[in-house]
N, C-alpha and C positions, 0 to 999 in steps of 0.2 A: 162288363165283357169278361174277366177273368174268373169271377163266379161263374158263369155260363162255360167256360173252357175244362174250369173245375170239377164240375157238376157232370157233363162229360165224360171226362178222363178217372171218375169214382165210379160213374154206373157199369154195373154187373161187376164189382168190384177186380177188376184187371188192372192191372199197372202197366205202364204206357213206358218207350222209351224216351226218351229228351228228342230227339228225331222225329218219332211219333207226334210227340205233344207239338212240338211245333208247325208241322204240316197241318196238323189242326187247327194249330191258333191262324193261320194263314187261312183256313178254307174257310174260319169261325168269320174272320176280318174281311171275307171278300165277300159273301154273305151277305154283312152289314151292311157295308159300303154298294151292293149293289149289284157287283160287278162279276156276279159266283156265274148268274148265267150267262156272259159273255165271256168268262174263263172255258166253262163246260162247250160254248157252242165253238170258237175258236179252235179245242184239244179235238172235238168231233169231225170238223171241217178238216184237221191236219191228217188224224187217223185216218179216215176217207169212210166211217162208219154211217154218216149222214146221205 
């Protein structure tokens, strides 16, 4: 997992703030676990974009 957040946060050679990188590591880990499109459909359903 943290090679893959790494690997990330180097491409196009940009540097990330400690803030950045964690919202990352959080959208890398919901993702994983499953749960990224029930994050996504949840935030759509509040926006009222759906």
């Amino acid at each position: 997992m943290w090679s893959v957040i790494a690997k990330r946060m180097k491409h196009g050679h940009r540097s990330w703030s400690r803030q950045g990188g964690t919202h990352l590591a959080k959208i890398l880990a919901k993702k994983c676990s499953g749960k990224l499109y029930e994050v996504t459909e949840r935030l759509n359903k509040c926006s009222g974009l759906l």
